[in-house]
C-alpha positions in Angstrom: -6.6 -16.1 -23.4 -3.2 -14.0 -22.8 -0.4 -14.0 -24.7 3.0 -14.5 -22.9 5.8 -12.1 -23.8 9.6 -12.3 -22.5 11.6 -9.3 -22.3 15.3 -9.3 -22.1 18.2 -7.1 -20.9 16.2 -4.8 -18.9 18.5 -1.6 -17.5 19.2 -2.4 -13.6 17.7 1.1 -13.0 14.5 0.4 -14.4 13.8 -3.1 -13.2 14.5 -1.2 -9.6 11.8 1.2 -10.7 9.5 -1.1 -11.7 10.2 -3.3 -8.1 9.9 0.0 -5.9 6.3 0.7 -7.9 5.5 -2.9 -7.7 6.1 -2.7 -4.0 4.1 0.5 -3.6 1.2 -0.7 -5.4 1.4 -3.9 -3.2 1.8 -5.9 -6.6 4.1 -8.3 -7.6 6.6 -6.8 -10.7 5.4 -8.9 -13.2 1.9 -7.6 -12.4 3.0 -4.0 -12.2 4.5 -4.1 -15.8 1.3 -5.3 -17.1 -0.7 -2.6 -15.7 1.8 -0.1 -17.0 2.1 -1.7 -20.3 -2.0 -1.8 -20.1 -2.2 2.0 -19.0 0.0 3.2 -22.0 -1.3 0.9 -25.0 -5.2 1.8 -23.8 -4.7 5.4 -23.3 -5.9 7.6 -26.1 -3.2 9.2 -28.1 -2.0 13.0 -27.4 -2.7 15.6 -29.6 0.2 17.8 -30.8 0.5 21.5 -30.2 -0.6 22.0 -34.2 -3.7 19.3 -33.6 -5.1 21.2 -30.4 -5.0 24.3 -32.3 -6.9 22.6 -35.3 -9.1 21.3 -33.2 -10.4 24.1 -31.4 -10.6 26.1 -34.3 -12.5 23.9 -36.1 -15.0 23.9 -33.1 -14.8 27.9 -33.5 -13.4 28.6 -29.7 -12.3 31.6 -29.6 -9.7 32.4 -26.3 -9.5 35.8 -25.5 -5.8 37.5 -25.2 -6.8 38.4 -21.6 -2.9 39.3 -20.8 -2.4 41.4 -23.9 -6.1 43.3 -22.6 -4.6 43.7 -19.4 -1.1 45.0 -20.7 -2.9 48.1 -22.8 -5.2 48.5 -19.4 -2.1 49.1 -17.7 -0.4 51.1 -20.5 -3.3 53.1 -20.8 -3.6 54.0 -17.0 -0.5 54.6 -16.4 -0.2 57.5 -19.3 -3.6 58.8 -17.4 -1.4 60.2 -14.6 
């Protein structure tokens, strides 16, 4: 079984939000808030700049300065003429 939540004093601009997204989903707005509120309390949590970088070092991917290769290729042919 559900809980039931109330929530007060919502901003005029975002319950106008919520009713223009309700109406484009074909939902009612007390549906659409629960599907957001679903959506963002399911969805797995973001991993910082830092934590990426961790991440894929720890996995041992490297990535390739391709634009700093292309800069001393173009450096390079240009002191060729």
């Amino acid at each position: 079984m559900g809980a039931d939540i109330t929530i007060r004093d919502i901003p005029q601009d975002v319950a106008a939000a919520l009713s223009r997204r309700a109406r484009e989903h074909h939902r009612s707005p007390e549906t659409e808030a629960l599907e957001v509120l679903k959506t963002v309390v399911t969805q797995e949590p973001r991993l910082t700049p830092a934590q990426f970088v961790a991440e894929v070092r720890a996995l041992g991917i490297r990535t390739p300065s391709e634009s700093a290769v292309m800069a001393r290729e173009d450096r390079d042919a240009a002191h060729r003429h």
